[in-house]
Each structure stands twice: as C-alpha cells, then as structure tokens.
VOBA-1610 file (N, C-alpha, C; in pm, whole numbers, padded with zeros to 5 digits, always signed):
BEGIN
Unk+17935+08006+06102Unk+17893+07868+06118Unk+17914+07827+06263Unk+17816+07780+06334Unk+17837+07720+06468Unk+17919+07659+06481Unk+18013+07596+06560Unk+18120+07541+06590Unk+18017+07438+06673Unk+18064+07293+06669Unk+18044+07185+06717Unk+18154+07090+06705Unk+18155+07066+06879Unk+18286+07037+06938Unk+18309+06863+06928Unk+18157+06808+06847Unk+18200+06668+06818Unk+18228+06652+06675Unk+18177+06748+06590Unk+18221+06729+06484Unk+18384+06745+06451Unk+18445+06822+06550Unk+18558+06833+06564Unk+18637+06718+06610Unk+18601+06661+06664Unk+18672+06473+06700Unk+18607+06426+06548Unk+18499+06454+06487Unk+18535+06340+06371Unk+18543+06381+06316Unk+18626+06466+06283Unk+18711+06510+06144Unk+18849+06491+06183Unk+18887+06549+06276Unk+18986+06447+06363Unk+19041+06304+06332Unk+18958+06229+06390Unk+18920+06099+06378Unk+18955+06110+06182Unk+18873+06145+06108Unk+18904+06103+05980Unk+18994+06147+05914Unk+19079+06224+05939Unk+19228+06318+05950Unk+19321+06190+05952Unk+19300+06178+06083Unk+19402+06065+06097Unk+19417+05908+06066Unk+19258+05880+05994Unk+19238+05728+05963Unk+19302+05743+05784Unk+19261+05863+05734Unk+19321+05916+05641Unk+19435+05939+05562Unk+19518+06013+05668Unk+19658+05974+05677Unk+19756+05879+05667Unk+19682+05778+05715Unk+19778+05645+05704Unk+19798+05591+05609Unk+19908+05539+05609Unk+19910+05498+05451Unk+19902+05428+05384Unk+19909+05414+05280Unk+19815+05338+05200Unk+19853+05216+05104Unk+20006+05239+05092Unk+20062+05134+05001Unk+20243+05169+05079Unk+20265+05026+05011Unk+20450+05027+05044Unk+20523+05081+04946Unk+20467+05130+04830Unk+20524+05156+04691Unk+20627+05254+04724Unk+20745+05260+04716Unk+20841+05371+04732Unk+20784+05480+04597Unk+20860+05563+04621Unk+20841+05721+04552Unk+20918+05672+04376Unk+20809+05707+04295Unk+20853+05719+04171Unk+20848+05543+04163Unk+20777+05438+04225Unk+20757+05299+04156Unk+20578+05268+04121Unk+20529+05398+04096Unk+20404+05364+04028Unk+20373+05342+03894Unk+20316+05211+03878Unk+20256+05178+03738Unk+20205+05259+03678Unk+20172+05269+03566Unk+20096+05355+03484Unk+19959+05268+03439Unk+19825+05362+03453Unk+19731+05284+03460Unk+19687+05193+03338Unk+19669+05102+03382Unk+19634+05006+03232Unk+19549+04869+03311Unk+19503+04760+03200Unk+19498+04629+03242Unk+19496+04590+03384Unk+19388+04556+03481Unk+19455+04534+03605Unk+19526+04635+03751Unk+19488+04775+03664Unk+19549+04903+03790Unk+19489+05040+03750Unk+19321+05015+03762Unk+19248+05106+03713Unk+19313+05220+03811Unk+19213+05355+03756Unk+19252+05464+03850Unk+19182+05418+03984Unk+19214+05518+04079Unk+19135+05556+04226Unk+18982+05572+04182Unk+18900+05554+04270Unk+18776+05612+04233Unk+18770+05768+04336Unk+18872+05755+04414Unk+18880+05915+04529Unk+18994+05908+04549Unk+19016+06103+04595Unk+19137+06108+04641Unk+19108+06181+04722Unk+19183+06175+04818Unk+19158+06245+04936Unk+19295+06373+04955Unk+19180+06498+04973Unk+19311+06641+04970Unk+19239+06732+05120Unk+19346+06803+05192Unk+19276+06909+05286Unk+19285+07061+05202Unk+19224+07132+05287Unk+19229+07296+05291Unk+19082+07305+05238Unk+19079+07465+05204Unk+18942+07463+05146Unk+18863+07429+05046Unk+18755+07427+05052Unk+18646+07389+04898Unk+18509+07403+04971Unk+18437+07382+04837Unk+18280+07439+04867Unk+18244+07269+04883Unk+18144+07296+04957Unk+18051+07178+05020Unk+17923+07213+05024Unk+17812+07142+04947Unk+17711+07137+04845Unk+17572+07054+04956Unk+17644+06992+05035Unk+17558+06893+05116Unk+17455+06961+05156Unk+17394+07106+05176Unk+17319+07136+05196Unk+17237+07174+05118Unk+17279+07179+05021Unk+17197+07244+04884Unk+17078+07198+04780Unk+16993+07231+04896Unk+16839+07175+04815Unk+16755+07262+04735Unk+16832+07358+04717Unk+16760+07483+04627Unk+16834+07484+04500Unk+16861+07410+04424Unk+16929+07438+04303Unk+16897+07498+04197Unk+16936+07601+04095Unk+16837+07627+03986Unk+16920+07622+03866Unk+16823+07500+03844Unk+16853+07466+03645Unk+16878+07590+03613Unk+16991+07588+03514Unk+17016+07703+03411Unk+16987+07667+03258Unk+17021+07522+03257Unk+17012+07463+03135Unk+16923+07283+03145Unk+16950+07233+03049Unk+16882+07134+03032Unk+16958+07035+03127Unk+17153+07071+03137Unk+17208+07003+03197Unk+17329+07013+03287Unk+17264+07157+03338Unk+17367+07238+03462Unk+17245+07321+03526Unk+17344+07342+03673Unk+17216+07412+03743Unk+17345+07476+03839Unk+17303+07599+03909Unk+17389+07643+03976Unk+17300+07648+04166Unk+17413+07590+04189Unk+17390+07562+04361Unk+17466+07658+04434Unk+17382+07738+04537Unk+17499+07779+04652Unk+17498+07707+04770Unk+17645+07701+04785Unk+17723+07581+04873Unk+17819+07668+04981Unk+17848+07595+05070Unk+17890+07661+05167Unk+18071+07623+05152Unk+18129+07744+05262Unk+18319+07756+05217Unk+18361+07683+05326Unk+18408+07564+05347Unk+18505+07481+05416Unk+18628+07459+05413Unk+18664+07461+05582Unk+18813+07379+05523Unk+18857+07307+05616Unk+18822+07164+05537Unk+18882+07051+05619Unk+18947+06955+05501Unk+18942+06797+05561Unk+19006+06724+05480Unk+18865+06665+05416Unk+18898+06653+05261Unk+18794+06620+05156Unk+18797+06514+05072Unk+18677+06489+04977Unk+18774+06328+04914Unk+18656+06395+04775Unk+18788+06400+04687Unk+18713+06380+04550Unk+18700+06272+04499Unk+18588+06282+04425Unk+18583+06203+04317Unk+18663+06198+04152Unk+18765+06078+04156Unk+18816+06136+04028Unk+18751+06150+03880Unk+18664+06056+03869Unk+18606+06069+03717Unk+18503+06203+03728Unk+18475+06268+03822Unk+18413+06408+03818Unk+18481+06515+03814Unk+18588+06446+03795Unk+18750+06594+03795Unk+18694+06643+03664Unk+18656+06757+03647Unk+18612+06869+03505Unk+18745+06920+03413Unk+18830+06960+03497Unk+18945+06967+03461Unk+19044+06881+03368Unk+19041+06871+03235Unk+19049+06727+03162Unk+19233+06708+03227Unk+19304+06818+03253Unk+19457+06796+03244Unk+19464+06713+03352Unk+19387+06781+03435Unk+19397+06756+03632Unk+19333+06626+03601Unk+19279+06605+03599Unk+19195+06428+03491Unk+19261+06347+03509Unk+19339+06373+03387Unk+19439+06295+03334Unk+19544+06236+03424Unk+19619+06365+03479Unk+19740+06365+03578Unk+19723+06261+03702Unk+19586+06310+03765Unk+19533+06242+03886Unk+19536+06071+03860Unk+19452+05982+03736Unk+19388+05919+03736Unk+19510+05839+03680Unk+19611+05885+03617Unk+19802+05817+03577Unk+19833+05795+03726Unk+19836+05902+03777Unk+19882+05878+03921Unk+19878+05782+04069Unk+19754+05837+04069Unk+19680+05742+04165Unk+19548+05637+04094Unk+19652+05524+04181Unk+19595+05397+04124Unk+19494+05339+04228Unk+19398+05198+04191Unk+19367+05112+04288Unk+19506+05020+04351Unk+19562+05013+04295Unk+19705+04929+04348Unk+19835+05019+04385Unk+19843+05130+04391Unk+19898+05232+04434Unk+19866+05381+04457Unk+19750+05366+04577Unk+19656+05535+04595Unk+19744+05610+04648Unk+19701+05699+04572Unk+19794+05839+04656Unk+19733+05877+04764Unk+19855+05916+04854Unk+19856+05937+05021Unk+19735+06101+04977Unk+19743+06160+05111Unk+19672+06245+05161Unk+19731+06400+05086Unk+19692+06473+04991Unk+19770+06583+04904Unk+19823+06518+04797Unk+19865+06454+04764Unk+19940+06388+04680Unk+19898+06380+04541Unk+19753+06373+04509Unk+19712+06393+04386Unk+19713+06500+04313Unk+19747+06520+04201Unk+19753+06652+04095Unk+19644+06738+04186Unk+19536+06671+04179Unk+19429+06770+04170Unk+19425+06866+04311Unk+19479+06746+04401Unk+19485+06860+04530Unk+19545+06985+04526Unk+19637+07015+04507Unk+19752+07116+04486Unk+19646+07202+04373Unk+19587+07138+04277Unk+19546+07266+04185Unk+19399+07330+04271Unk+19350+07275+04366Unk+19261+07339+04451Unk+19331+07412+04539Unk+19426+07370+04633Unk+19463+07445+04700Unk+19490+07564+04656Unk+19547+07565+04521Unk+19597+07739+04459Unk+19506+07809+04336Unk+19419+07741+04355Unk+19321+07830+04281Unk+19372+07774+04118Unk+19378+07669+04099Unk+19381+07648+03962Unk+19326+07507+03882Unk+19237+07543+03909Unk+19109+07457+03865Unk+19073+07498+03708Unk+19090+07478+03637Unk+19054+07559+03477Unk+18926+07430+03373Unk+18850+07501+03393Unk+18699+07404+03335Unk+18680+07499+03231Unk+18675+07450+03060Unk+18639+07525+02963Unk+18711+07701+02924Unk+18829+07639+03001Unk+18908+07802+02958Unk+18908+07917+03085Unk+18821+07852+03189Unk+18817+07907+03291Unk+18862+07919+03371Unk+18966+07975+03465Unk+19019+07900+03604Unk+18935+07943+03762Unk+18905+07859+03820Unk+18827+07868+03903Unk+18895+07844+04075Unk+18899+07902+04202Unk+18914+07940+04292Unk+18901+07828+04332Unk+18737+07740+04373Unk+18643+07699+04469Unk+18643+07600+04356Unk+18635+07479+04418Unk+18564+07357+04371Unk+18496+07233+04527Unk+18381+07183+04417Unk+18270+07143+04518Unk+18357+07029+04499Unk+18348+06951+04656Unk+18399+06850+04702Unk+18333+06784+04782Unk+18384+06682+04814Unk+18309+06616+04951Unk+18358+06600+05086Unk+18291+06648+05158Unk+18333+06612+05354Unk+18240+06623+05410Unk+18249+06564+05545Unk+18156+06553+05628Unk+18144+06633+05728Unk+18134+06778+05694Unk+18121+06891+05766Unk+17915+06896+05800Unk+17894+06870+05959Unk+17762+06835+05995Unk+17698+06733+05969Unk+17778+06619+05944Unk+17736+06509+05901Unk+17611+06447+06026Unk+17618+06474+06133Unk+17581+06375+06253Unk+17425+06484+06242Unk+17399+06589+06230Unk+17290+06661+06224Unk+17241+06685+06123Unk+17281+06695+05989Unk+17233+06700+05842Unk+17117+06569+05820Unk+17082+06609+05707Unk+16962+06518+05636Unk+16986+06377+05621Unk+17168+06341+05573Unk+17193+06210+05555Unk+17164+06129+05682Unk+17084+06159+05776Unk+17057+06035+05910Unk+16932+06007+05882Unk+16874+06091+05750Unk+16707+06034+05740Unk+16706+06012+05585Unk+16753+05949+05495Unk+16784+05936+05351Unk+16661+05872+05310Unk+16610+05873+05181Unk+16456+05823+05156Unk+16510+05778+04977Unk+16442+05656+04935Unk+16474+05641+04789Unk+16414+05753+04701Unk+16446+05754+04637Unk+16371+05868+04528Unk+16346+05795+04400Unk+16320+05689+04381Unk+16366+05602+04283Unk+16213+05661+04145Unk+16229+05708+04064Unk+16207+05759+04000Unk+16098+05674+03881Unk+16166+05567+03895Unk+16108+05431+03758Unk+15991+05392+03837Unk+15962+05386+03972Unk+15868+05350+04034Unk+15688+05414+03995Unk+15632+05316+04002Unk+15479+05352+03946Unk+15436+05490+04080Unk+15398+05560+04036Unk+15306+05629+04115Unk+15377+05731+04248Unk+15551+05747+04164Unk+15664+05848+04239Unk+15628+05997+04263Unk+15634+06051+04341Unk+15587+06164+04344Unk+15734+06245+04418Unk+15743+06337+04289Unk+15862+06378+04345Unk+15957+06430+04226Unk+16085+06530+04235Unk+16194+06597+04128Unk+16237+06479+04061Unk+16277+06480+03922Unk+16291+06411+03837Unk+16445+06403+03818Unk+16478+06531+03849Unk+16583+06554+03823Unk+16668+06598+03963Unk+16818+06578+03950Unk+16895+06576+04038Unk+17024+06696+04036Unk+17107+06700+04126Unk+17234+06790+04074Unk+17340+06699+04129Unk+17448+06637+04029Unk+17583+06602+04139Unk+17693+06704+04105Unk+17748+06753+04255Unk+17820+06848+04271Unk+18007+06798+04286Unk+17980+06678+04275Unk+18137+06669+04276Unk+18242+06682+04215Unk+18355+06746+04250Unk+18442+06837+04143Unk+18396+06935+04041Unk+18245+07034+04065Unk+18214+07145+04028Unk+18292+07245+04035Unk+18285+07339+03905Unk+18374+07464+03946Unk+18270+07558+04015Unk+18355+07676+04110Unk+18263+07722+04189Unk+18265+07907+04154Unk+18239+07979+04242Unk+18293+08098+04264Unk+18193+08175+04382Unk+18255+08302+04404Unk+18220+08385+04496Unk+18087+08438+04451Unk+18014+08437+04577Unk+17896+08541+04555Unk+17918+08691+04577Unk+17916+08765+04528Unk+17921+08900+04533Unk+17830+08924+04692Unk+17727+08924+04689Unk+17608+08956+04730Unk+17571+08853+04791Unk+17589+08753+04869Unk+17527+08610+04902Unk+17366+08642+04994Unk+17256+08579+04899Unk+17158+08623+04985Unk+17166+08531+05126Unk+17260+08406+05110Unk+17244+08319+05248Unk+17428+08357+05265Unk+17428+08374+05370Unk+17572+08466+05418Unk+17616+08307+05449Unk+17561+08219+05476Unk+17620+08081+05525Unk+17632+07991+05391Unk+17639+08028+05285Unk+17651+07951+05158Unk+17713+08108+05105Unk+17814+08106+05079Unk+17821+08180+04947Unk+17909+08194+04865Unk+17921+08015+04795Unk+17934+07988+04680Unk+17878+07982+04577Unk+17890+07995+04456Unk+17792+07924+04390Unk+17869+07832+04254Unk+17850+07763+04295Unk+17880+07603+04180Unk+17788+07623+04075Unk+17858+07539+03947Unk+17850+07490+03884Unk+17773+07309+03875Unk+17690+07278+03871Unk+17667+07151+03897Unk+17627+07073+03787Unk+17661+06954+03712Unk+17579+06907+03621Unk+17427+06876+03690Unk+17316+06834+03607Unk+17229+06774+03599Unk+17218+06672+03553Unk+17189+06551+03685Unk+17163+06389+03659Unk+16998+06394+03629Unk+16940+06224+03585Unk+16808+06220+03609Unk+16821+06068+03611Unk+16684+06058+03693Unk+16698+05891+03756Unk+16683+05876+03878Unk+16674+05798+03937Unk+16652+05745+04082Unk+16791+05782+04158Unk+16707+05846+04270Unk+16884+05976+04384Unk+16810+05875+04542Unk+16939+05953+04642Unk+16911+05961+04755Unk+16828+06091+04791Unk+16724+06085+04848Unk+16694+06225+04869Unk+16702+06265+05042Unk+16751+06362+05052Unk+16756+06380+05216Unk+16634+06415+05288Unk+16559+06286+05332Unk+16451+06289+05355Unk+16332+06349+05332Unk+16334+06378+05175Unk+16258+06422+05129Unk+16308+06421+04923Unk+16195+06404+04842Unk+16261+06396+04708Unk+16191+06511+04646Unk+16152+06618+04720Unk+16139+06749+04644Unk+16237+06845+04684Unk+16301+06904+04609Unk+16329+07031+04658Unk+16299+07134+04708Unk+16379+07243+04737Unk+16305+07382+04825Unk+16308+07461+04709Unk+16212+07550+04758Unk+16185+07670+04661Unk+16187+07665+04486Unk+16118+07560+04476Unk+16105+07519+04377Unk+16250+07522+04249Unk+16354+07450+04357Unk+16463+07376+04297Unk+16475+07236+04301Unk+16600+07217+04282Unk+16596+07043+04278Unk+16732+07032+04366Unk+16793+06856+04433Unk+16834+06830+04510Unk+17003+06845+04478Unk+17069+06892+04567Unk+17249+06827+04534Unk+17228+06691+04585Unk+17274+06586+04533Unk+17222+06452+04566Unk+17323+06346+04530Unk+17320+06220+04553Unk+17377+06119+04452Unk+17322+06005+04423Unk+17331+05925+04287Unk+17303+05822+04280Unk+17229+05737+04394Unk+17093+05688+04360Unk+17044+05535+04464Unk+17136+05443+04468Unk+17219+05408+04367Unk+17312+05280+04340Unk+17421+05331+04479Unk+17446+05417+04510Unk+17564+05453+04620Unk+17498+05484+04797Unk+17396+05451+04787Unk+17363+05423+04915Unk+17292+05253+04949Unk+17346+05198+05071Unk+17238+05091+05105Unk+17159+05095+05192Unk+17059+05065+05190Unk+16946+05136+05243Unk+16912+05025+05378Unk+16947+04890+05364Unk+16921+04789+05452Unk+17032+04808+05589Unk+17192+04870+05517Unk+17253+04911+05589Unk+17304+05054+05663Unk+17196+05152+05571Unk+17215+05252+05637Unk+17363+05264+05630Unk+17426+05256+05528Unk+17564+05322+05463Unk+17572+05317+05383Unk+17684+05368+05278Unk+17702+05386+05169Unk+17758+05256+05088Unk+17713+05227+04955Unk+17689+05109+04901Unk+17847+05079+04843Unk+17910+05210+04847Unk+18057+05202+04764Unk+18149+05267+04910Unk+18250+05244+04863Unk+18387+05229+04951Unk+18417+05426+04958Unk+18366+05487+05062Unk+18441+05636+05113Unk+18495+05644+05190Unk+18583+05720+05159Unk+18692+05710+05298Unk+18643+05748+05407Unk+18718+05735+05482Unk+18690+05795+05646Unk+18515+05796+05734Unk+18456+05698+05607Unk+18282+05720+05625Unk+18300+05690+05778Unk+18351+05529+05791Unk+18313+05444+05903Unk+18344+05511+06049Unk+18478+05606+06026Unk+18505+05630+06164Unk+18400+05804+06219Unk+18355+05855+06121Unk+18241+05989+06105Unk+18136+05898+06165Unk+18068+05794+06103Unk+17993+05713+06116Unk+17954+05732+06319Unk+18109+05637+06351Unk+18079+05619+06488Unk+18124+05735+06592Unk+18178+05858+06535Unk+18160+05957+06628Unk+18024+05988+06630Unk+17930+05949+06544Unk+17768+06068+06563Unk+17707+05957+06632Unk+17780+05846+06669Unk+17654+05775+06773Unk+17682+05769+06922Unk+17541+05767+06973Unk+17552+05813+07083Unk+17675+05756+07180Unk+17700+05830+07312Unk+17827+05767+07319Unk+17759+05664+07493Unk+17790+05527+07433Unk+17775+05474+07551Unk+17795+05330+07499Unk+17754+05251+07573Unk+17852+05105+07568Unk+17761+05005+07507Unk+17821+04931+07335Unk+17779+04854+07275Unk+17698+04712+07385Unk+17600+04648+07356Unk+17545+04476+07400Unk+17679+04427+07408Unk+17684+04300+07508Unk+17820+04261+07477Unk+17782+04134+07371Unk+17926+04087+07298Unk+17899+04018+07196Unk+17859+03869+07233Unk+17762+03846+07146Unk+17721+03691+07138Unk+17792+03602+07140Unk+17798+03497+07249Unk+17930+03362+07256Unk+17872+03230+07177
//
C-alpha cells in the first residue's frame, strides 16, 4: 500500500482527538445500561482489522450475506456496537460502554477480542473483523458520494447493498487483489445507500456502503455523530488560509 505522508497527520490528528477523554467517571462507577444510559452507538479500538471502504465488488452468496474482499489495516478504528455479531462481545460492550459513560480508547470488550483473534460469530472464531477508519479517506470515493435512494421513480441502479461493520473476516489463501486480501463476511441491506459516486457496482457486484439516513448531503458530512470525522475532515483540505470571519 502506498504510504501517504498526509494521511499520516490525520490519523495522527484522530489518535489523539480520540484519546482524550471522555467522562470523569472513576474506574468501576459505571451504570448499568437501562432507562436514560443507552449503550454507545461506537467504540473506538487500535491495531489491526479489515477495512471494506473499498469494496465495490461484492458477491451475494445468499439472499442475505455476500462476501467482500477488504483490505488489512492497522490503525485506530471505531466500531459500531449494535453490528457487534458476536452476541457475548454484544452484550459485554453495550453493559459497558454507555452514552453517559463511553469507554476510553481499548477499553471496550470488543477491542481486546479483536486484537487477539477472538471474535466467535455462530461457533466460529474469527482473526479479522471489518471495522471502520479512515485509511485514504482524502482520495477515496467518499469526496464524491451520490444518493442511491432507491424508492425514487425512475432509479437506475443496485438494489441492494453490503454493510460491513463488525463482519467476521478471514485470510485469502490466494488473494487475486494482493491489496485486499480479506474476505468478510457482510450482511445484505436493501433500500436507499450512499453510493461512492456511483450506485452500481463493479463487476457485476454490489456496494460496501451505508445507510442514506447517515450521510448529509447539504453538508457534505455525516448525518450521525463519528468520531474523529471532523479533524480527518480538515487534514484533506487544502492547506491554506480560511476568508476572514464576518464582523
């Protein structure tokens, strides 16, 4: 994988906006979730995992999984918890880390069971799980995002979608793309996606994608709260000096 020396300041950059922390709660004074202290909707863990962001070739296996190859990273990542597959790691994570007390950076069950290879989906234990980071974010597809909205009269375009978050993954033996060679597990969504500038797939697959409801399109960001988006955000713009502000 090419090395790019700005993507390296914003991961950087989101390393350390990351890090900070997040609540005053001393150790061992977290609520248990109920009434008023839903879970996290992310948690944020480093080291490796597969990253899906490129993956526009997906192929249905079933009516409602498709297997994607995704590429091997390792930086700092942010799951999604209600896509944790893992019902224990589920559970553990979503007791744990709260909206009124998020767990710091590692801190969630689930991190630790990625880091060591113990991810177990259906009896399985799995190595690799698909996550999210912004590895090529400033050159990837997300700078040209297009609705795909599906309900629309006269849409032309995949019907169907893949979300890859917290997929179990594994090794390709054989990787025909030496720069992907994972291959996930992905459910199959259907409905109106983001499509990365484009709402067909390649090679007659379908998109790794997410929800229309999670992008805004007027603002050209994301419609829900990700970590570290804002400061990724302003490393990929160009670098030179804002208008000054209106008096």
């Amino acid at each position: 994988m090419t090395h790019r020396p700005w993507m390296t300041a914003a991961l950087l950059a989101l390393l350390l906006a990351l890090q900070a922390p997040h609540s005053l709660a001393q150790p061992g004074t977290k609520p248990k979730v109920g009434l008023g202290n839903p879970p996290s909707e992310f948690v944020v863990c480093t080291g490796w995992h597969a990253l899906c962001t490129a993956s526009n070739d997906c192929r249905m296996t079933s009516g409602d999984s498709a297997d994607c190859d995704c590429m091997r990273v390792n930086e700092p990542h942010i799951v999604l918890t209600s896509g944790i597959q893992d019902r224990a790691l589920k559970k553990a994570t979503m007791v744990l880390c709260t909206e009124r007390h998020p767990c710091d950076v590692d801190e969630a069950p689930v991190c630790r069971a990625i880091q060591e290879g113990r991810y177990e989906v259906r009896g399985v234990r799995y190595e690799w799980v698909s996550t999210y980071s912004y590895r090529g974010w400033c050159g990837l597809q997300w700078n040209n995002p297009v609705a795909c909205d599906t309900t629309q009269p006269g849409y032309a375009g995949d019907t169907y979608w893949t979300i890859c978050d917290a997929a179990p993954c594994s090794e390709i033996p054989y990787p025909p793309d030496p720069n992907r060679p994972l291959r996930c597990q992905c459910p199959v969504a259907s409905g109106p996606f983001v499509g990365p500038g484009t709402c067909t797939g390649t090679n007659g697959g379908i998109i790794s994608s997410m929800s229309l409801e999670a992008w805004d399109f007027q603002r050209n960001t994301f419609a829900v709260f990700v970590p570290g988006y804002d400061y990724v955000r302003s490393a990929c713009a160009p670098l030179r000096s804002d208008p000054p502000p209106s008096r």
